[in-house]
ROLODO-689862 format. One record per residue (C-alpha): x, y, z. Coordinates in nm, 2 decimals. Layout:
% residues N
- X Y Z
...
This chain:
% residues 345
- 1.27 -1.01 -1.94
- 1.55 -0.78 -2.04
- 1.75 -0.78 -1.73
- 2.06 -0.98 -1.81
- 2.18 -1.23 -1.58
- 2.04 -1.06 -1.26
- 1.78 -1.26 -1.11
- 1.53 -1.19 -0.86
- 1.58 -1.32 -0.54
- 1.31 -1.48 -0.43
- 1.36 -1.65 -0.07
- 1.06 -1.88 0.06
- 0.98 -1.72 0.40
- 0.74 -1.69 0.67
- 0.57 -1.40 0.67
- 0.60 -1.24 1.09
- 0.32 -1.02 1.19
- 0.57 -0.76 1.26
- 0.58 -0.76 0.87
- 0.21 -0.64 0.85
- 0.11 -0.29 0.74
- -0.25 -0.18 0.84
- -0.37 -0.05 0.56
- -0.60 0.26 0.65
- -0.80 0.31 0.28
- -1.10 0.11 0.38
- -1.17 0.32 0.71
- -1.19 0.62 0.48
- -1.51 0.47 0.31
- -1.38 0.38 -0.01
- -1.51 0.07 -0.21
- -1.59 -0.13 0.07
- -1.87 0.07 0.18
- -1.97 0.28 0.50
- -1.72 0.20 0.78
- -1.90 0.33 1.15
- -1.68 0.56 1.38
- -1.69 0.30 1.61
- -1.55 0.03 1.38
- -1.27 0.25 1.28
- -1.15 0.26 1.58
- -1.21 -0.08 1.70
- -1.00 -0.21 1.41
- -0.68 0.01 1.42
- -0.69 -0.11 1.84
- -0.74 -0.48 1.72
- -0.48 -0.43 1.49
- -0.23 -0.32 1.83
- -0.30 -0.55 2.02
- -0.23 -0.85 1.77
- 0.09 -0.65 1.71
- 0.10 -0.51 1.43
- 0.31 -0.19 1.49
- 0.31 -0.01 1.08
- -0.01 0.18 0.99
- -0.04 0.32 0.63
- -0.28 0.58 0.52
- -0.33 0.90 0.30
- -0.54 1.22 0.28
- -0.65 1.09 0.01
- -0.85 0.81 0.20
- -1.20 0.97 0.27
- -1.05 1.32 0.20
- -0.90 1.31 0.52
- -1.12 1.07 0.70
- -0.92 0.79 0.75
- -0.60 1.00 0.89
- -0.90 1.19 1.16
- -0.99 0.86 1.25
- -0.66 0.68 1.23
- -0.51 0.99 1.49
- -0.77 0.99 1.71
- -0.75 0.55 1.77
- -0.38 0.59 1.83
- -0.43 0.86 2.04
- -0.67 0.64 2.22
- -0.40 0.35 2.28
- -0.21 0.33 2.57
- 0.06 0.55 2.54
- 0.31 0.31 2.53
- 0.17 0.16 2.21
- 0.17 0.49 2.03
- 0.51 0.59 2.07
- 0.60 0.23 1.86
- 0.38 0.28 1.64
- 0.57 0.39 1.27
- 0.32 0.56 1.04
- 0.30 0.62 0.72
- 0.13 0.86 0.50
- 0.11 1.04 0.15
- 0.15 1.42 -0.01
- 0.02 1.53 -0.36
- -0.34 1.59 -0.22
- -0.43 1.85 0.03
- -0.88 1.92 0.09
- -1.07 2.22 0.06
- -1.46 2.26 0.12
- -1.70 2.22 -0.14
- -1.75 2.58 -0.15
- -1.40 2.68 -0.17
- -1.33 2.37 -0.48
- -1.45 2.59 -0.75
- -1.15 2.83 -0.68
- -0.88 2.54 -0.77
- -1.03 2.48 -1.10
- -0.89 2.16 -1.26
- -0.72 2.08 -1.00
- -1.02 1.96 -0.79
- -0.92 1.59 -0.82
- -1.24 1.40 -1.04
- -1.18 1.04 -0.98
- -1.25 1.10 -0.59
- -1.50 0.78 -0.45
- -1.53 0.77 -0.10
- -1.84 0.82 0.03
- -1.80 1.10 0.31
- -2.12 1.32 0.32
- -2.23 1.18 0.61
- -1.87 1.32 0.80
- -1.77 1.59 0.62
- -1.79 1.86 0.34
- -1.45 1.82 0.16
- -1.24 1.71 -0.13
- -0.94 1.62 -0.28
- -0.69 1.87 -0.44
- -0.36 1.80 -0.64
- -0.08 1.92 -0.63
- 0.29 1.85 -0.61
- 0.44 2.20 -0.56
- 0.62 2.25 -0.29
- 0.35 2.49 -0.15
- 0.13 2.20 -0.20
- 0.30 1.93 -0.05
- 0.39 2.14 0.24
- 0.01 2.21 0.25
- -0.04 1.88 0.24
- 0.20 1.73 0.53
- 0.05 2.00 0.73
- -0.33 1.89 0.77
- -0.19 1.54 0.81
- -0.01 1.63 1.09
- -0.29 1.83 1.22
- -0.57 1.51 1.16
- -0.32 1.23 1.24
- -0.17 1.47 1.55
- 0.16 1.40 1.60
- 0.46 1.57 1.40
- 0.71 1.35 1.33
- 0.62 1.12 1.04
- 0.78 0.74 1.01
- 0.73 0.72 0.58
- 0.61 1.02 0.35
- 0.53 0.89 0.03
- 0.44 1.11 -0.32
- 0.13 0.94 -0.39
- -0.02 0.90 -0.76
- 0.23 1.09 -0.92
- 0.13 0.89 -1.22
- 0.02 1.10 -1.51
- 0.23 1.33 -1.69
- 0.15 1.64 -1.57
- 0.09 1.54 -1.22
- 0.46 1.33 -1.26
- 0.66 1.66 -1.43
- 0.55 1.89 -1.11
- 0.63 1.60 -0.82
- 0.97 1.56 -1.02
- 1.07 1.92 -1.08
- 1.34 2.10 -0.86
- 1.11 2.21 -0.60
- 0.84 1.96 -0.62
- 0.73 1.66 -0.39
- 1.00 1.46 -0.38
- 1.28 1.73 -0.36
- 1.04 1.86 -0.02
- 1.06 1.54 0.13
- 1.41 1.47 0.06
- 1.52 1.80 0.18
- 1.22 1.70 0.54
- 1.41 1.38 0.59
- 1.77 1.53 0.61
- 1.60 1.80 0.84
- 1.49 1.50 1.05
- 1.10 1.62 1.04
- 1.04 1.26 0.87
- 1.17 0.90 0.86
- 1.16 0.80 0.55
- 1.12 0.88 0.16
- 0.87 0.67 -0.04
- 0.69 0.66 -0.35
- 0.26 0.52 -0.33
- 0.18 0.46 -0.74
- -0.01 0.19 -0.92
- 0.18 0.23 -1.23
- 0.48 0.03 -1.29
- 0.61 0.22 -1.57
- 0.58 0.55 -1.37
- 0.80 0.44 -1.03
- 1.09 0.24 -1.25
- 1.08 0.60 -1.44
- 1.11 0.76 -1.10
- 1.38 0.55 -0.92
- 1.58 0.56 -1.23
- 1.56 0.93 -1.27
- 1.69 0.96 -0.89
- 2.05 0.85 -0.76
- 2.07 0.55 -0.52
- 1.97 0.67 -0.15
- 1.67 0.92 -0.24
- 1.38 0.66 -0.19
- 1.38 0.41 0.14
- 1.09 0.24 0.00
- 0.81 0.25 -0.27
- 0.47 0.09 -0.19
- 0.36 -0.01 -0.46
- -0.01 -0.23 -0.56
- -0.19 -0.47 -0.80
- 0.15 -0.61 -0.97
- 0.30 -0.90 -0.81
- 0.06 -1.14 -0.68
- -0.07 -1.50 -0.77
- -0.22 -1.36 -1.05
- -0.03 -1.11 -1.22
- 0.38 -1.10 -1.16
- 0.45 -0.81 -1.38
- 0.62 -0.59 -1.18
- 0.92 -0.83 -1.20
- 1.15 -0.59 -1.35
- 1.06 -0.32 -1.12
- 1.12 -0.55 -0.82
- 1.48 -0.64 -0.97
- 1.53 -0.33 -0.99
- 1.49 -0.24 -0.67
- 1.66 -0.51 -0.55
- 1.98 -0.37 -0.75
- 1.96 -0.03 -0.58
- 1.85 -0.12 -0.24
- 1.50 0.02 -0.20
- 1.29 -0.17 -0.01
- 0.98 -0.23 -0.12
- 0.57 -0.23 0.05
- 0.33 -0.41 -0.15
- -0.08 -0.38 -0.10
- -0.31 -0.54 -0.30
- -0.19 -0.88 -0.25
- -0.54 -1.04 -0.25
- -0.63 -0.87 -0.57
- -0.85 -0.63 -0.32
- -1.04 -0.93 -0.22
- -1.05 -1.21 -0.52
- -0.80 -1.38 -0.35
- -0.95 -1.39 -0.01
- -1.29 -1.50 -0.19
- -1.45 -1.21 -0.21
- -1.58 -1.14 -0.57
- -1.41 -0.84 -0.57
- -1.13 -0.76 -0.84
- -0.91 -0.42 -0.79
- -1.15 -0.23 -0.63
- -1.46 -0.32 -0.92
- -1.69 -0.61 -0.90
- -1.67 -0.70 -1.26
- -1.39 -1.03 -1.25
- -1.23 -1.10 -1.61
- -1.36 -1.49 -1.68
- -1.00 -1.62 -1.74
- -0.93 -1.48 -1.36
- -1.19 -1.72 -1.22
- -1.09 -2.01 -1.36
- -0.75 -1.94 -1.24
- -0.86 -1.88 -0.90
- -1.02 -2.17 -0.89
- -0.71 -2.35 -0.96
- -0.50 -2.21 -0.71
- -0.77 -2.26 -0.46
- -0.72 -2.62 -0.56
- -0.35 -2.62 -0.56
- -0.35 -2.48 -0.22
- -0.61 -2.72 -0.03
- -0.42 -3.00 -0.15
- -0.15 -2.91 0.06
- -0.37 -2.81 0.32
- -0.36 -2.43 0.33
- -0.61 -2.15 0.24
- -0.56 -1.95 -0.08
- -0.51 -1.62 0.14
- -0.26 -1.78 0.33
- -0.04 -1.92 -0.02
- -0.12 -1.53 -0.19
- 0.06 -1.33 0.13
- 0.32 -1.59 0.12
- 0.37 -1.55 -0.21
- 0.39 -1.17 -0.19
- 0.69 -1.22 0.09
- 0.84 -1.41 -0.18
- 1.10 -1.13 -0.27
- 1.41 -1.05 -0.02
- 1.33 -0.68 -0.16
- 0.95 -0.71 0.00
- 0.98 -0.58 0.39
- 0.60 -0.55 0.45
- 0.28 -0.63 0.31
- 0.01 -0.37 0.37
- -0.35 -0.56 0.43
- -0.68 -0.35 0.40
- -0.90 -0.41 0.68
- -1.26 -0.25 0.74
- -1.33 -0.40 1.08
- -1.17 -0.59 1.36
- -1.28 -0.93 1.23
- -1.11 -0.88 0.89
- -0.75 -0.75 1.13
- -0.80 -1.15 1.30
- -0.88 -1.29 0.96
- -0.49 -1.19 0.81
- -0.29 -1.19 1.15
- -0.43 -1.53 1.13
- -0.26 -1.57 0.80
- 0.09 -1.50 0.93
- 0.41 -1.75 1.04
- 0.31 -2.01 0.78
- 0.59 -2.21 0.58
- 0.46 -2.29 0.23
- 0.65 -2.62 0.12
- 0.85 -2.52 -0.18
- 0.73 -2.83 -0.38
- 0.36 -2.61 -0.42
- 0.59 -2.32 -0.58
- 0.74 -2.57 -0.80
- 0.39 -2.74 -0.87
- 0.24 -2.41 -0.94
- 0.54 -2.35 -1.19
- 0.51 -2.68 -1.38
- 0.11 -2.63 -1.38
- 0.14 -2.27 -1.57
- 0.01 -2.11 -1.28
- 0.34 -1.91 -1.27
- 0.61 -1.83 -1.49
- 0.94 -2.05 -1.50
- 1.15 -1.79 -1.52
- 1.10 -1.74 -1.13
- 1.38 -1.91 -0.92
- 1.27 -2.00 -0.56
- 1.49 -2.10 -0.32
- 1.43 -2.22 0.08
């Protein structure tokens, strides 16, 4: 792995559900379908009361949707909840009508798929200026209503054009540095996919500029190559959010794989063996893959997708289980993962 004699520390912990993120995407009406007003609402107030007290979400969820819908639930709790509620949301997009898109060109962001007509007439636009970003920050103010912002993430700087203009001396993350010593936010984060793309950030940046980065798809039962990036972290304090931890559904049984429906062979039969691996010692395979994802000291919070109040129950339930470290080490000696990880009570 490169990384001389630094090792990961990887601690085997319950996971609290004061370390749950709601994760906002799916009330936008992404890839899990239509998601009623109604629902949206119910789930972010199901997600209160069990007490989970982190919401995530980004303008780029429903083109604004899921931050309308996300203000106007927290608004609706008691006014105690709201004030402890921290939230978190994203720059890099802001929306325009349909009619206005064809004046932003290029820009006019293609690989939008939420499905929205029924709510509204707009979509995405990108940009990491610092007109943009401040463009940005200001309709999410405006749809989550409130001001003051817990975590601002640059989200999908992850192409090289898009990367260059969030990185230059007046783009995204210079704005939200310069917001958070101003005191207008919390926090400084980075929302990519790409591994290659946020080590190339936080290394470009001195210790201190990012809190956090969320970050998806890479460290979970089934993939664990973000290792380097989560060492690296780990050197320069950064704490890090993961989402995606069931695989966007494989892992809680769904037939679902990152957001597509098509599921690599090699995957199932994989599945099928930690499903096995985990009965055995009498726990669900959700409950072994968001222990799993705790497994790094780095890893503060786990964001978990829900589309209704059901699915909130179904991974609260999930929480303040202790995984014996003998399944690690089972899993280890069965291939399922690498050796090189070194997991300690």
């Amino acid at each position: 792995f490169g990384t001389g004699d630094a090792k990961l520390e990887l601690k085997n912990r319950k996971v609290p559900v004061s370390a749950l993120i709601l994760g906002c995407a799916p009330i936008g009406c992404g890839w899990a379908g239509d998601v009623p007003e109604s629902t949206a609402e119910s789930t972010v107030l199901q997600a209160l009361s069990l007490g989970i007290r982190y919401v995530d979400t980004a303008p780029w969820y429903g083109a604004g949707l899921s931050e309308q819908r996300l203000g106007k639930a927290l608004a609706t709790a008691q006014s105690t909840t709201k004030e402890q509620v921290a939230v978190s949301t994203k720059v890099g997009r802001y929306m325009v009508t349909k009619a206005e898109a064809a004046s932003h060109g290029t820009r006019v962001d293609s690989g939008y798929d939420f499905n929205t007509e029924n709510y509204h007439n707009n979509v995405p636009v990108w940009d990491y200026r610092k007109e943009g970003t401040e463009e940005s920050l200001r309709q999410s103010r405006q749809r989550l209503q409130r001001n003051f912002i817990d975590c601002l993430r640059v989200h999908d700087a992850e192409d090289p054009e898009r990367w260059e203009e969030a990185c230059s001396p007046d783009g995204a993350i210079a704005v939200l540095v310069s917001l958070r010593e101003k005191g207008e936010i919390g926090q400084v984060s980075l929302g990519f996919n790409s591994v290659p793309y946020l080590m190339k950030t936080i290394q470009k940046y001195p210790n201190g500029t990012f809190d956090n980065i969320m970050m998806a798809r890479t460290w979970n039962l089934l993939d664990q190559s973000s290792y380097p990036l989560l060492l690296e972290c780990q050197k320069r304090g950064i704490k890090v959010h993961l989402a995606a931890v069931f695989c966007a559904g494989l892992l809680w049984g769904q037939n679902f794989f990152m957001y597509r429906s098509e599921i690599p062979p090699e995957l199932t039969e994989k599945v099928a063996r930690w499903k096995e691996l985990s009965t055995s010692y009498g726990f669900s395979l959700p409950q072994v893959a968001l222990a799993f994802a705790f497994l790094p000291s780095c890893v503060e919070r786990v964001a978990v997708g829900c589309a209704s109040p059901e699915q909130v129950r179904g991974n609260v339930e999930l929480c303040d289980v202790k995984v014996p470290l003998e399944l690690w080490q089972k899993a280890q000696a069965s291939g399922l993962l690498p050796q090189h990880l070194q997991i300690s009570e």
